[in-house]
ROMAR-466875 format. One record per residue (C-alpha): x, y, z; residue number from 1; residue in three letters. Coordinates in Angstrom, 2 decimals. Each point is the difference from the previous one (the first is absolute). Layout:
<sekols>
SEKOL         X         Y         Z   seq   type
SEKOL         X         Y         Z   NUM    ala
...
</sekols>
This chain:
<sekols>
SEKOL         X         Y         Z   seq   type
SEKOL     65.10     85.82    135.98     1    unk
SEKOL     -0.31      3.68     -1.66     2    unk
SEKOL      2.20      1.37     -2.10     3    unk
SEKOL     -0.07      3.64     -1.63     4    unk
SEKOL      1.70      1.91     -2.23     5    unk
SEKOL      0.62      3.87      0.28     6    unk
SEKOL      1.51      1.95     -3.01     7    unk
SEKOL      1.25      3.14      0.44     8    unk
SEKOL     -0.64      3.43     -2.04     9    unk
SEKOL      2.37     -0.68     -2.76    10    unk
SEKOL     -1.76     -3.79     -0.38    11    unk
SEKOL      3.42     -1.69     -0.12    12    unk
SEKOL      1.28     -0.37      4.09    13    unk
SEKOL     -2.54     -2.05      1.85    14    unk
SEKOL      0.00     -1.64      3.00    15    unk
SEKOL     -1.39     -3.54      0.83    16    unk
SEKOL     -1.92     -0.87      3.32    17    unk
SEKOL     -0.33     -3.61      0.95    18    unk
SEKOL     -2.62     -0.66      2.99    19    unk
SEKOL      1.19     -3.30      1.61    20    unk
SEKOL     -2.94     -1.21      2.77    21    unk
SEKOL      0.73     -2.99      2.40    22    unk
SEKOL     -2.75     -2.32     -2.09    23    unk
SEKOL      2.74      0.45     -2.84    24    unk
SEKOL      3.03     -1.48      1.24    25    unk
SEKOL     -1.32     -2.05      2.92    26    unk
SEKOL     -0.57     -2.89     -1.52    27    unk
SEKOL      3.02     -0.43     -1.56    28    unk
SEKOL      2.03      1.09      2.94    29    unk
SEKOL     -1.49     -2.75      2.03    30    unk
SEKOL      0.11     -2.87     -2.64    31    unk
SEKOL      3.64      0.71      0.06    32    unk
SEKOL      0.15      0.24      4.06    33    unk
SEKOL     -1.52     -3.51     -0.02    34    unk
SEKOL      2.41     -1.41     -2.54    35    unk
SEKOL      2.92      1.43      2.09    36    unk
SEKOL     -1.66     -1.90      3.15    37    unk
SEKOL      0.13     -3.64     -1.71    38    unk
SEKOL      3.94      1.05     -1.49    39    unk
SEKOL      1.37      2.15      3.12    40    unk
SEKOL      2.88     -1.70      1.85    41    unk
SEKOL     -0.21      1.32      3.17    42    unk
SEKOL      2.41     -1.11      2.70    43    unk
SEKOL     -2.86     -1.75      3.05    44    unk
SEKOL     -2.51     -0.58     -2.56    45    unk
SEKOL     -0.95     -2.94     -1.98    46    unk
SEKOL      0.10      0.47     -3.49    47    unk
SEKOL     -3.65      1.17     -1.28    48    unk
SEKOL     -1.27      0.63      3.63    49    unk
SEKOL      1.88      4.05      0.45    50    unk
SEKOL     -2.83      1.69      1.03    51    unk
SEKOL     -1.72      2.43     -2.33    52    unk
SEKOL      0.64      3.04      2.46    53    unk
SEKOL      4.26     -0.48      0.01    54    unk
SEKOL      0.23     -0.25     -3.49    55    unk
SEKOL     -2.67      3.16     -0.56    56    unk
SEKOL      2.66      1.72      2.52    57    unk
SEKOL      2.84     -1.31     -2.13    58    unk
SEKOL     -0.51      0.11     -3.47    59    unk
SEKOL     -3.63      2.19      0.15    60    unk
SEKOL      1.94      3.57     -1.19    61    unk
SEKOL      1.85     -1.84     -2.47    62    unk
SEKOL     -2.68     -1.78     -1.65    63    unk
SEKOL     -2.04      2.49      0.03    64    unk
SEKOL      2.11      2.89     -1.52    65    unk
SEKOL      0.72     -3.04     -3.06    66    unk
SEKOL     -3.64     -0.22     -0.38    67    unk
SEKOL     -0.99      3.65     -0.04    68    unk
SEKOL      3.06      0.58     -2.64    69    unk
SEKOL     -1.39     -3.15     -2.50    70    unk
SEKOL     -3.41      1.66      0.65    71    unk
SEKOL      1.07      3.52     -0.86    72    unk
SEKOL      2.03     -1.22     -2.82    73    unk
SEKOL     -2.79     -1.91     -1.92    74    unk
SEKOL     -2.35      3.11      0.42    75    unk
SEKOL      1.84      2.84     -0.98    76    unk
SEKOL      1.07     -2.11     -3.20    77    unk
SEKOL     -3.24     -1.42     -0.38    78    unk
SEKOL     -1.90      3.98      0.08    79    unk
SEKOL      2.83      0.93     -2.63    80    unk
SEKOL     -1.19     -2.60     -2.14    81    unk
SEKOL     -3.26      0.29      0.55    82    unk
SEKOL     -0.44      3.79     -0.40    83    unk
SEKOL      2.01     -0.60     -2.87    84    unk
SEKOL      2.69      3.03      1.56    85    unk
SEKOL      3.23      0.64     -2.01    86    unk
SEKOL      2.29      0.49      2.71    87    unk
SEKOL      4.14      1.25      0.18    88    unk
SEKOL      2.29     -2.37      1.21    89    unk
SEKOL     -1.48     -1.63      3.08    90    unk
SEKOL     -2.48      1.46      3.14    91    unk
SEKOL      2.00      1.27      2.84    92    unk
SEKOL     -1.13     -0.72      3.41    93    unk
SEKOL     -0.61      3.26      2.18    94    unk
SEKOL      1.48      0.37      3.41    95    unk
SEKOL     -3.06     -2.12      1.88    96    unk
SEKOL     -0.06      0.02      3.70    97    unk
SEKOL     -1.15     -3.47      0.93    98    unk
SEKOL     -0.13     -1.57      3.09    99    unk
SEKOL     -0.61     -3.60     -0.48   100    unk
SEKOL     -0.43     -0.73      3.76   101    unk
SEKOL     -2.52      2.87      1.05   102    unk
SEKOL     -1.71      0.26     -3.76   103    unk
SEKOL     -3.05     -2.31     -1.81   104    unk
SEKOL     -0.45      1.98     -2.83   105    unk
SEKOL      2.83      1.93     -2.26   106    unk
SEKOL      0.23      2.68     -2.83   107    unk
SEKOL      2.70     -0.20     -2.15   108    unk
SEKOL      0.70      2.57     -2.91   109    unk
SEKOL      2.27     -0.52     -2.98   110    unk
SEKOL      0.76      3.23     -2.06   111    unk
SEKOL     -0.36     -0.88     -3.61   112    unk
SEKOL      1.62      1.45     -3.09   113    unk
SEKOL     -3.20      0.26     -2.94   114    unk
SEKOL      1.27     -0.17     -3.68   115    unk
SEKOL     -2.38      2.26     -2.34   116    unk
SEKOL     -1.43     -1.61     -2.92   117    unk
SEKOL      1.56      1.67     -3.40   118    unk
SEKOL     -0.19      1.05     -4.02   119    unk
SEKOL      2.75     -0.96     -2.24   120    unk
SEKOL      0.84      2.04     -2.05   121    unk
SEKOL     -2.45     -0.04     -3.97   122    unk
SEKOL      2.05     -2.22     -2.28   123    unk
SEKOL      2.55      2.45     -2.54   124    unk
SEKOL     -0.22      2.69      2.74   125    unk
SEKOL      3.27     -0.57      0.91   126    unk
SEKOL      3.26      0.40     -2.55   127    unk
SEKOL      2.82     -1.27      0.36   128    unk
SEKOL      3.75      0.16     -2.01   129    unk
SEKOL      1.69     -3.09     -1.78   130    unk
SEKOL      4.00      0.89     -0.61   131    unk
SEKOL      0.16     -1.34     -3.99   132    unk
SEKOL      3.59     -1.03      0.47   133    unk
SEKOL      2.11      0.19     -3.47   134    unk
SEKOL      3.64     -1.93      0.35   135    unk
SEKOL      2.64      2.76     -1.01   136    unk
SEKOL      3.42     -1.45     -1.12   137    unk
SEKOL      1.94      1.37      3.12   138    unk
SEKOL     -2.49     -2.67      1.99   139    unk
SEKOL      0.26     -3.01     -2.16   140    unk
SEKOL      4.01      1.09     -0.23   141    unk
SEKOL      0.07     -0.08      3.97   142    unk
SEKOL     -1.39     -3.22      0.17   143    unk
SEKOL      2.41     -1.46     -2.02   144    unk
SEKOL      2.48      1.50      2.74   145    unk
SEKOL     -1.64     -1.38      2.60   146    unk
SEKOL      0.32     -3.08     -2.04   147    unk
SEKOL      3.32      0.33     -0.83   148    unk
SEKOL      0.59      0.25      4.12   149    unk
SEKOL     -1.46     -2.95      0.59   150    unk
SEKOL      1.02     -1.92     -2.21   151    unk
SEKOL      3.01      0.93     -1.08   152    unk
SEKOL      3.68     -0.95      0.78   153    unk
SEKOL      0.60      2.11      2.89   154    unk
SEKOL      2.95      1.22      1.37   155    unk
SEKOL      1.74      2.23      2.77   156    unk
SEKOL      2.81      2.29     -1.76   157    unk
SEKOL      2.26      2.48      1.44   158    unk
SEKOL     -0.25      2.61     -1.82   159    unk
SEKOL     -3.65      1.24     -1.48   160    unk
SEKOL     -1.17      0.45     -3.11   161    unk
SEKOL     -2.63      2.06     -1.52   162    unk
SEKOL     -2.98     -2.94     -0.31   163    unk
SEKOL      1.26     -0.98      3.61   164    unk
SEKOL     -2.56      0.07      3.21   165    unk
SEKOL      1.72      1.74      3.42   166    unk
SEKOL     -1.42     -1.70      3.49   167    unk
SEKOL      1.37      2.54      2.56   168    unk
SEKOL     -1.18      1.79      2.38   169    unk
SEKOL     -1.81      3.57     -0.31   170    unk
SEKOL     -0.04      2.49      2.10   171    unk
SEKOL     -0.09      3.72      0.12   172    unk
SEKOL      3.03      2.32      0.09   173    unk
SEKOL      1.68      1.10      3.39   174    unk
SEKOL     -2.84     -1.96      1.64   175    unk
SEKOL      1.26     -2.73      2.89   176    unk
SEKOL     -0.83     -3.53     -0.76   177    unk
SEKOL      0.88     -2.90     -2.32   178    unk
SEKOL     -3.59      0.47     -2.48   179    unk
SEKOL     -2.15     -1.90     -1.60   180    unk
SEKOL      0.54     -3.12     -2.50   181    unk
SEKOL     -0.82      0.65     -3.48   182    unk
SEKOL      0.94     -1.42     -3.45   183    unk
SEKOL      1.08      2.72     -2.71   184    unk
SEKOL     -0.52     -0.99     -3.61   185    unk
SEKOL      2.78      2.44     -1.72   186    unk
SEKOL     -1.79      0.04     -3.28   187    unk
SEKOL     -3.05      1.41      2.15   188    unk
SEKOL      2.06      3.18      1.08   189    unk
SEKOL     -1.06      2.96     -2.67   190    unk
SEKOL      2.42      2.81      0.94   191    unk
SEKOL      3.45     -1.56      2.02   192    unk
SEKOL      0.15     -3.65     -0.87   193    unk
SEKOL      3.84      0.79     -1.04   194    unk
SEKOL      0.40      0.46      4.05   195    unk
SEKOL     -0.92     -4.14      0.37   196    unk
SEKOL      2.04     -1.27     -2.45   197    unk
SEKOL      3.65     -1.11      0.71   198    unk
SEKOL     -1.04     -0.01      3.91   199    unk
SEKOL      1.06     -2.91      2.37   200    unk
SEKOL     -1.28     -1.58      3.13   201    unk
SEKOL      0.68      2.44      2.38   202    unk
SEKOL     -0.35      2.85     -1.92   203    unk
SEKOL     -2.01      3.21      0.88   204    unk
SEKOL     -1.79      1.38     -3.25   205    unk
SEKOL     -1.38      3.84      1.28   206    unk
SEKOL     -3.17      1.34     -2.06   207    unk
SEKOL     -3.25      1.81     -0.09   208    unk
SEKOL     -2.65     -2.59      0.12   209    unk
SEKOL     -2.42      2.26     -2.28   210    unk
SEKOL      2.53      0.76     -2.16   211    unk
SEKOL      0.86     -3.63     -0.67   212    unk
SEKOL     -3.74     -1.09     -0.44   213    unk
SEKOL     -1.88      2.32     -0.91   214    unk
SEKOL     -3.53      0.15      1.28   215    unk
SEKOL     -1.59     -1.64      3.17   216    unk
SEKOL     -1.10     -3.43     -1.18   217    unk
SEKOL      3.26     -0.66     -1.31   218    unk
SEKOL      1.52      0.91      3.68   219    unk
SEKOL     -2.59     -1.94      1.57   220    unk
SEKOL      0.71     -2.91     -2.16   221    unk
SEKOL      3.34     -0.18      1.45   222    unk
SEKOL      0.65      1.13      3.09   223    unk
SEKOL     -3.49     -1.57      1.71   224    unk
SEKOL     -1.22      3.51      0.72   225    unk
SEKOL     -3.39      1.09      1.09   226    unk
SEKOL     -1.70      2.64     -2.76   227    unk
SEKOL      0.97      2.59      3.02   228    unk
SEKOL      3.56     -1.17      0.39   229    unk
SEKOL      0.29      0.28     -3.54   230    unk
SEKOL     -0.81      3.29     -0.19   231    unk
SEKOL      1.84      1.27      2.61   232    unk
SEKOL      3.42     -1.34     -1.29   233    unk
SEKOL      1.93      2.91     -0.63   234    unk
SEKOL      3.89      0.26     -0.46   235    unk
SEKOL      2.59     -2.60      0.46   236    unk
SEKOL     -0.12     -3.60      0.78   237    unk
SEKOL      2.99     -2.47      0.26   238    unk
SEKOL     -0.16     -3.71     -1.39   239    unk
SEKOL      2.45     -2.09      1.89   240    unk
SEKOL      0.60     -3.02     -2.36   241    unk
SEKOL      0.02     -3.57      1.15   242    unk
SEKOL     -0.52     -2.34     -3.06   243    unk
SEKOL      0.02      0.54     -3.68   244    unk
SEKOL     -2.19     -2.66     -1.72   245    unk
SEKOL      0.25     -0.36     -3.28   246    unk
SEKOL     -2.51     -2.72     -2.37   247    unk
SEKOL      0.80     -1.23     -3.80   248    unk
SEKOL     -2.65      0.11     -2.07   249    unk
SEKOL     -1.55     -3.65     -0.36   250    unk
SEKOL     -0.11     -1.35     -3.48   251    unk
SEKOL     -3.54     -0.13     -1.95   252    unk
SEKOL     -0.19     -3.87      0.43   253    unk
SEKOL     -2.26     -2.73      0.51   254    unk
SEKOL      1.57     -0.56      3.48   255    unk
SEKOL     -0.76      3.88      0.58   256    unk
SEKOL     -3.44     -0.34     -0.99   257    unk
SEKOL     -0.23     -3.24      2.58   258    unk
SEKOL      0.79      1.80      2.71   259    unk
SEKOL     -1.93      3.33     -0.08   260    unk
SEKOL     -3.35     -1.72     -1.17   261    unk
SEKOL      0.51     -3.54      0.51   262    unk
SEKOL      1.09     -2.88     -2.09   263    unk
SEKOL     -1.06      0.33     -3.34   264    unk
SEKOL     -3.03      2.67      0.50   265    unk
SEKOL      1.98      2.16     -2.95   266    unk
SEKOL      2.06     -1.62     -2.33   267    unk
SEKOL      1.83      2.95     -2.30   268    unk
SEKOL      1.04      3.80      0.96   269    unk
SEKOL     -2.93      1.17     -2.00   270    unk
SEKOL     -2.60     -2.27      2.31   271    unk
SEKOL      2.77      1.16      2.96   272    unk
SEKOL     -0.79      3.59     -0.59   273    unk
SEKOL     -3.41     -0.16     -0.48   274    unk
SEKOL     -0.32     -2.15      3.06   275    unk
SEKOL      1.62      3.07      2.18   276    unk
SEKOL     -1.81      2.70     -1.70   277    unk
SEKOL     -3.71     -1.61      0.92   278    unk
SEKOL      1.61     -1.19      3.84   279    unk
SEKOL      1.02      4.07      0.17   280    unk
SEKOL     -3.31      0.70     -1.22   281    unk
SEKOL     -2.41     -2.24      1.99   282    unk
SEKOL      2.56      1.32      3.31   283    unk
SEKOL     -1.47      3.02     -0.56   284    unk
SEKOL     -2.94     -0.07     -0.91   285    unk
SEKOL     -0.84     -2.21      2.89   286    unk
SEKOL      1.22      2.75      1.75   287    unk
SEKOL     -2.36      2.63     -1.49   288    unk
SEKOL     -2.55     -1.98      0.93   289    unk
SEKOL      0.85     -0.11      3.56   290    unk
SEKOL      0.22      3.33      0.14   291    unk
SEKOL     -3.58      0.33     -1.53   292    unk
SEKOL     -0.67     -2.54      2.90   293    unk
SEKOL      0.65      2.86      2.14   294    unk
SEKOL     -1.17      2.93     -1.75   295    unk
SEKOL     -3.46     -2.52      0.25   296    unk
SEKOL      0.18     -0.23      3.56   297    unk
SEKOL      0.87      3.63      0.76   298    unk
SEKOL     -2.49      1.31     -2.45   299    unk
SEKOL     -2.88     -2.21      1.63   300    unk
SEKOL      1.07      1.07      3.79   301    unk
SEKOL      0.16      3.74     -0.93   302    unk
SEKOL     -3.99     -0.72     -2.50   303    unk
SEKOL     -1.66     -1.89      3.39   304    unk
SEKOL     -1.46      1.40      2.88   305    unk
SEKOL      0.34     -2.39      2.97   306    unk
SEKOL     -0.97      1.82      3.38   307    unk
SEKOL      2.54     -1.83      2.81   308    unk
SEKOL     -0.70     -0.05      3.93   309    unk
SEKOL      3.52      1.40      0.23   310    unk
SEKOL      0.55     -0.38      3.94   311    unk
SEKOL     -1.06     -3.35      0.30   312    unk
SEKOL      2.26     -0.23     -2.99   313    unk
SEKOL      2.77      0.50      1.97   314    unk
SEKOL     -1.04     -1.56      3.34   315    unk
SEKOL     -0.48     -3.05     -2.32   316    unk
SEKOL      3.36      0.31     -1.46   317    unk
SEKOL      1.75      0.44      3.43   318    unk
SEKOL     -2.21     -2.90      1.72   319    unk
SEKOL      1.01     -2.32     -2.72   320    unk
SEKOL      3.52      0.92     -0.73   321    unk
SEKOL      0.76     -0.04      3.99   322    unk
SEKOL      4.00      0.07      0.44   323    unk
SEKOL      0.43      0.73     -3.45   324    unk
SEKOL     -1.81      3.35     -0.56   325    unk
SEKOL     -0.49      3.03      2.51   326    unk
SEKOL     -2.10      2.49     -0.17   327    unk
SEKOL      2.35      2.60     -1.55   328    unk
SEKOL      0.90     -2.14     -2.60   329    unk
SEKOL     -3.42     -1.21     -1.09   330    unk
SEKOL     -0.39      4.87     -0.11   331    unk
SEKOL      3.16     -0.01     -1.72   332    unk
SEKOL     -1.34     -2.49     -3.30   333    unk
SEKOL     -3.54     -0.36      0.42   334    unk
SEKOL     -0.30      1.60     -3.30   335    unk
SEKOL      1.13     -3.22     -1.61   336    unk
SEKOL     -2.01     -2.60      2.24   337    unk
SEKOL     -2.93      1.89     -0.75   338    unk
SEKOL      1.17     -0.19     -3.69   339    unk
SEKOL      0.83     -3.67      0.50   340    unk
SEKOL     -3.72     -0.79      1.29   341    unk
SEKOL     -1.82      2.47     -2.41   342    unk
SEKOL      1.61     -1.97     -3.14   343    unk
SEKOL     -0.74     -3.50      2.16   344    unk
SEKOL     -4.09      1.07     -0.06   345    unk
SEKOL      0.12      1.08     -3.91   346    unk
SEKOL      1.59     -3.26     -0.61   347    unk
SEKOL     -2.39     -2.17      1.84   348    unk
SEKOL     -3.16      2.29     -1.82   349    unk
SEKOL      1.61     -1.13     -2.96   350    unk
SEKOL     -0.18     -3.67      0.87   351    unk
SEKOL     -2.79     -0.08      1.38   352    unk
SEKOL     -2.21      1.98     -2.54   353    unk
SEKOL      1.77     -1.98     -2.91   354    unk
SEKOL      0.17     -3.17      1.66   355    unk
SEKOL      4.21     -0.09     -0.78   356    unk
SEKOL      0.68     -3.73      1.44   357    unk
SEKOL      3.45     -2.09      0.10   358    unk
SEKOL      0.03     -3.66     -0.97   359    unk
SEKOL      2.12     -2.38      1.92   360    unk
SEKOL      1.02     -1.01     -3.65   361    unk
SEKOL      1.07      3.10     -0.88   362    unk
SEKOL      2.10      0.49      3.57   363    unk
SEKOL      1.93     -3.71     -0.57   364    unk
SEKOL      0.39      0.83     -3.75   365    unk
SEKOL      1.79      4.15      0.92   366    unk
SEKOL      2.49     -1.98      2.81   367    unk
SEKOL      0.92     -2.57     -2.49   368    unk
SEKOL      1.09      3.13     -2.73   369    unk
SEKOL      1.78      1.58      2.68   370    unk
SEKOL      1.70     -2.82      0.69   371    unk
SEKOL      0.86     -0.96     -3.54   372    unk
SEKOL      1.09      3.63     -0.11   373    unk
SEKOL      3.00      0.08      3.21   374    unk
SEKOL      1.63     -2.82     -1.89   375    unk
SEKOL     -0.41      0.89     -3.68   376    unk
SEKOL     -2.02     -2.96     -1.05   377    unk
SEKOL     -2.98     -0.66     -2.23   378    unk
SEKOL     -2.67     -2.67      0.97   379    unk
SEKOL      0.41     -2.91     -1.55   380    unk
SEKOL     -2.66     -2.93      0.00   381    unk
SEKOL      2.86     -1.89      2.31   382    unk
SEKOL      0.66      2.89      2.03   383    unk
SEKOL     -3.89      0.87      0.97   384    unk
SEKOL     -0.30     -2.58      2.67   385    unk
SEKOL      2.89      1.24      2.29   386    unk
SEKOL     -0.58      3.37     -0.30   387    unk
SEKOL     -3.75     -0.24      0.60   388    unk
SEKOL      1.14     -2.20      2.84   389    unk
SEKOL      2.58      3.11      1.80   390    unk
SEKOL     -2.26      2.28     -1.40   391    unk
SEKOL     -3.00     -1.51      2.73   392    unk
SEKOL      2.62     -0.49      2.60   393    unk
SEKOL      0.92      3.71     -0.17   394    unk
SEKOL     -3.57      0.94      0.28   395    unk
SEKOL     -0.61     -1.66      2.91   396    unk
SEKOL      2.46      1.45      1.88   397    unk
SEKOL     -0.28      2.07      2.41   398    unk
SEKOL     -3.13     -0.89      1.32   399    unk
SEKOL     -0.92      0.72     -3.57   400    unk
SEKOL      1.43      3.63      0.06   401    unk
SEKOL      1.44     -0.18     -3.38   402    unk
SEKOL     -3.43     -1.57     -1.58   403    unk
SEKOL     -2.03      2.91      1.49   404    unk
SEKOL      3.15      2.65     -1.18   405    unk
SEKOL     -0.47     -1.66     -3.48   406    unk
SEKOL     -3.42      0.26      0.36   407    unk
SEKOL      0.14      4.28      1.05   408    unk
SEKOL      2.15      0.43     -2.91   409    unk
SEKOL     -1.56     -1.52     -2.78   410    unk
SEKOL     -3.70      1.35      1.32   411    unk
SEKOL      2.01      3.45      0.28   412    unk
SEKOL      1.28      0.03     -3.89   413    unk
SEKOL     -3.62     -0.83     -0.76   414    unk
SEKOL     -1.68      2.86      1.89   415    unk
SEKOL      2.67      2.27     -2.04   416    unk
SEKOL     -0.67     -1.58     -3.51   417    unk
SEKOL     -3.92      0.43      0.81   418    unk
SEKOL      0.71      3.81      0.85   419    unk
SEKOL      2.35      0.60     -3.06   420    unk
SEKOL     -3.02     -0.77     -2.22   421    unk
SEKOL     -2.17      2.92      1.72   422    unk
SEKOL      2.62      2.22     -0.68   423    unk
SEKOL      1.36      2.42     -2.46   424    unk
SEKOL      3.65     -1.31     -1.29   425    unk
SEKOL      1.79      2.60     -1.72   426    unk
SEKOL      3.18     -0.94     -1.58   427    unk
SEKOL      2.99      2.40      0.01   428    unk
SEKOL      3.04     -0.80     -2.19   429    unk
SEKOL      3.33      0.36      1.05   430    unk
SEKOL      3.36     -1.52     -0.14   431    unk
SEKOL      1.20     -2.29      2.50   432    unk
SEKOL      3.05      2.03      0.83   433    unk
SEKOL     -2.96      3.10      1.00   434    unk
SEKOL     -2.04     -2.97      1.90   435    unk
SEKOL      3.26     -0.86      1.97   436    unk
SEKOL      0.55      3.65      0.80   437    unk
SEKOL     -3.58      0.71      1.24   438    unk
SEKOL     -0.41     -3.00      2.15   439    unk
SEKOL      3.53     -0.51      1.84   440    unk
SEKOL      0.48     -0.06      3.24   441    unk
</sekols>
């Protein structure tokens, strides 16, 4: 056997010659042909006694073809190792024409996609922002709203009122078609909000959406609209009432606090408010950092130079995706595959130069938070066993797809709290009604 490797001019396409001669796959091909003689059942033949010949004739192609494959296999994965090549995706096999029945000796070529070793970037030569978010009072008063709607008495009136919320249907003026669902907060309107109160179910309330809200985020916030929609809603639209929902404010009570944080977590309005403030607060600035998250990864994709054998790229992509992908759609977003693979080698130089590693310990012990988390609980020394117990079940699910998901996702906040220390955070200030407007939809 011979096997060579040809790289091309730009040192990242290559292609992959495998030399087969008979002395490689003979043996093998006729240990197997003598197996198949003692097993054959061959109608006028005892068994073990079908001579060597008929089952050659029979089952020679077959056996052989299996044999060449196992053989090809094991050395194309064996000169990867080997040669120590980092490789995209997977060899592809090269039209070959083979003719097992005239042939003794085959070439086959794989084409081969070469990654390019790489420099991260020098530690603090990348900044980054950090949103600072300070709680206004028109936040912390919203949450109590959203409070309020949730936990408050609600009811369905007749006629509205000005604290009322509208769910109707929006659409714009002298255009055909029933709209879109939305729910209008009438204390949210800024210029109008007279027009929605006094209105029934059934009613048609007229108005200018930019009058009534004022500037884009606000729109955007409640009709569902795209930044571009947003901007391009001029004139009149019509709100076609269907419900009028209306919520009492909850009293400041113990039974309040129960259900909003869970039996007694806070015990008085002052603990109560407190409580909401730091939930608001840790909402968003777990938020902020998630967006830093991102900032991180974009920064370090546009600060590292990775060289990518862009055709096989996309043979690669259309090989392995087959039925899913075509060509013109693999043209259409390769920007963000080759994105998508660019940030997966970073991350794995990360790893691997800072030896990031996941304990199984640490995988059971995220699953059983989560878990504690869906249903509102805190572990208890009685509680541990049972959840540790659906906690391994989940993980082996699957085939073990949600240990190795578990796995990828704590190893990926790892890789991003390594990078965040080589970086340069620079906190911004701003109010959490500005952080809303900056980062909506």
């Amino acid at each position: 056997m011979d096997i060579t490797l040809d790289k091309k001019d730009d040192q990242l396409n290559a292609i992959l010659t495998v030399n087969l001669t008979e002395a490689d796959y003979a043996p093998a091909v006729d240990a197997k042909l003598k197996d198949y003689s003692k097993k054959a059942q061959i109608k006028g033949f005892r068994p073990g006694k079908v001579p060597a010949t008929l089952v050659r004739k029979m089952y020679g192609k077959g056996i052989l073809a299996d044999e060449i494959n196992a053989l090809l296999g094991k050395a194309v994965d064996g000169y990867i190792k080997d040669n120590n090549l980092k490789i995209l995706g997977e060899p592809l096999p090269m039209s070959n024409n083979i003719d097992l029945d005239a042939q003794k000796d085959y070439a086959f070529q794989f084409e081969l996609g070469l990654l390019p070793d790489f420099e991260l970037p020098a530690d603090q030569s990348v900044s980054v922002d950090r949103h600072k978010v300070d709680l206004d009072e028109n936040t912390l008063n919203e949450t109590y709203e959203q409070i309020g709607r949730q936990f408050g008495e609600s009811s369905e009136p007749e006629v509205s009122e000005a604290g009322d919320y509208l769910t109707g249907k929006l659409a714009k003026a002298g255009e055909e078609g029933e709209g879109r669902p939305v729910l209008l907060p009438i204390n949210k309107v800024k210029n109008g909000a007279d027009k929605f109160v006094g209105v029934k179910s059934g009613d048609v309330v007229t108005f200018d959406l930019k009058e009534a809200f004022g500037d884009e985020s606000a729109i955007r916030s409640f009709t569902g609209f795209s930044k571009d929609e947003a901007a391009a809603a001029e004139g009149e639209y019509t709100l076609t009432v269907d419900k009028i929902n209306r919520s009492a404010a909850p009293e400041h009570n113990q039974e309040l606090f129960d259900k909003v944080f869970g039996k007694d977590i806070v015990t008085s309005k002052e603990e109560y408010e407190e409580k909401v403030r730091s939930t608001v607060q840790e909402n968003y600035d777990r938020e902020s950092d998630n967006l830093v998250n991102r900032q991180i990864i974009d920064k370090m994709l546009e600060n590292t130079t990775i060289e990518l054998p862009k055709e096989f790229f996309k043979k690669w992509l259309l090989r392995a995706n087959e039925g899913k992908l075509t060509a013109e759609q693999i043209e259409e977003h390769y920007d963000d595959y080759e994105k998508e693979l660019k940030w997966s080698l970073i991350r794995n130089k990360v790893v691997e130069e800072q030896e990031l590693k996941v304990s199984n310990e640490e995988i059971v012990d995220r699953t059983m938070e989560k878990i504690l988390g869906q249903f509102n609980m805190e572990m208890t020394p009685e509680l541990e066993e049972s959840v540790r117990g659906f906690a391994d079940n989940y993980l082996r699910q699957e085939n073990g797809k949600n240990y190795v998901s578990e796995y990828e996702a704590i190893l990926a906040e790892r890789v991003l709290e390594n990078l965040r220390g080589k970086v340069v955070v620079n906190d911004n200030p701003i109010t959490a009604e500005d952080f809303r407007n900056q980062n909506a939809g």
